[in-house]
N, C-alpha and C positions, 0 to 999 in steps of 0.2 A: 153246678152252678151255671149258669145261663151264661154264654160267649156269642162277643160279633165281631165279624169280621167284616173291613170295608177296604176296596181296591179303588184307587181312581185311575182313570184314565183316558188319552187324549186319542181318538179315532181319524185316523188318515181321512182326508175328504173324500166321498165317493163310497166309503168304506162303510158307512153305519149299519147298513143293511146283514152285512156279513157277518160283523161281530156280532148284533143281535140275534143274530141265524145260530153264530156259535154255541149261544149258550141257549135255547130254548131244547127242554126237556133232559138237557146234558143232568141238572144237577135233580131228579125227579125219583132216583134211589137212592139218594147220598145217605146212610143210615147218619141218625143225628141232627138234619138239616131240617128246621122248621118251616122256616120263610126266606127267600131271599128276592129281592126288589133292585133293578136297577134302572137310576138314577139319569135322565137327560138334565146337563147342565149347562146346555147351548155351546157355539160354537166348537163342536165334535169331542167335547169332557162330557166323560160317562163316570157314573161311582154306583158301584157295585156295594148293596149291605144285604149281610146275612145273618141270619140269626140261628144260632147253633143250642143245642141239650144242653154242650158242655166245651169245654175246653180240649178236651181228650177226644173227641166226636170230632173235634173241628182240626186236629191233628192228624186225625184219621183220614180224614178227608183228605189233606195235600195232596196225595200223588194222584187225585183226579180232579182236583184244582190246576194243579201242575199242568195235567196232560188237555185239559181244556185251553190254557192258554199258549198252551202251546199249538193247537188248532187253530186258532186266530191271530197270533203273535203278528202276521203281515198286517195284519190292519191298524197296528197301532204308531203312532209317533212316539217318539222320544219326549218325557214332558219335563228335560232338560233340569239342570241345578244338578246332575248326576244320580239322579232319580233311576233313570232307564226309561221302559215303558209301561211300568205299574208302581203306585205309592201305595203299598198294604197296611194296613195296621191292625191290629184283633186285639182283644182281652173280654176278661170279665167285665158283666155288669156292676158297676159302684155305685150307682143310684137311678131308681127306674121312677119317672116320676106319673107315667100314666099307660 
């Protein structure tokens, strides 16, 4: 069944450049990974969605999800509430309307 997963996150000023740098062709043999798009939502919030085969595809996947963000982890802020510097969230599709 179809899974997405979406990261938000808040980029250091100065910094956009890098994070973007980060991830361009990182995720380009992810087995599993359909599409993934991310998100300019002004003043240095970025969100990150992906769309996965599966659930088990996109589990697969962590330890180079992991290891990417961990390549740009300096460029990010903290987006406070005790968040850290990513707000993940994933599941299946419940209803696909187009």
């Amino acid at each position: 069944m179809t899974a997405f997963n979406a990261v938000r996150f808040k980029v250091k000023p100065g910094m956009e450049t890098a994070f973007l740098d980060a991830h361009r062709n990182v995720a380009a043999d992810w087995p599993g990974l359909r599409h993934a798009n991310i998100i300019a939502a002004g003043e240095g919030r970025y969100c990150i969605i992906a769309e996965w085969e599966s659930m088990d595809a996109m589990a697969a996947a962590r330890p180079q999800m992991i290891a990417t963000l961990n390549s740009f982890r300096h460029t990010l802020d903290d987006l406070g509430g005790g968040l850290g510097v990513t707000d993940p969230i994933a599941g299946t599709v419940a209803l696909s309307l187009k």
